[in-house]
C-alpha positions, 0 to 999 in steps of 0.5 A: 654930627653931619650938619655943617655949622658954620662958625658954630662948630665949637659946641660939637664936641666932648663935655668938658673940653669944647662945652661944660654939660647941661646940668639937671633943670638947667635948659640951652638955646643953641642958635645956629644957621644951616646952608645949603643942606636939608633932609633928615638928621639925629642929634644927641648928645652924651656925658662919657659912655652914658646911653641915656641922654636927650636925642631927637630928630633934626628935620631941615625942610626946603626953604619956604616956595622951594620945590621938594626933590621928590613929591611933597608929602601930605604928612610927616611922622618922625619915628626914632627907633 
């Protein structure tokens, strides 16, 4: 959600219509290219209503020589509450 995937978008959907889920011990690569975008996002995922699933932090940095929109930070700690 609110990343612009560019001819990828079908893996952002429901389980069992766009993708079939994960299954335990299994693993997924998904490959994908971001344009034009950077800050911080949340990615997760879900199986029906369930709450306990995998979640993260998506961090999309400037390209490498790109100046910050802000003073560059002398460390990052992502904190996912």
């Amino acid at each position: 959600h609110g990343v612009r995937q560019l001819t990828t978008g079908w893996f952002d959907g429901p389980a069992y219509i766009t993708q079939c889920p994960m299954q335990k011990g299994q693993t997924f690569v998904y490959n994908f290219t971001i344009t034009g975008q950077r800050g911080t996002l949340f990615y997760h995922a879900h199986d029906s209503w369930l709450r306990s699933s995998v979640y993260g932090p998506l961090i999309i940095l400037p390209q490498h020589n790109a100046s910050y929109p802000f003073p560059k930070p002398h460390k990052e700690v992502p904190i996912i509450i």
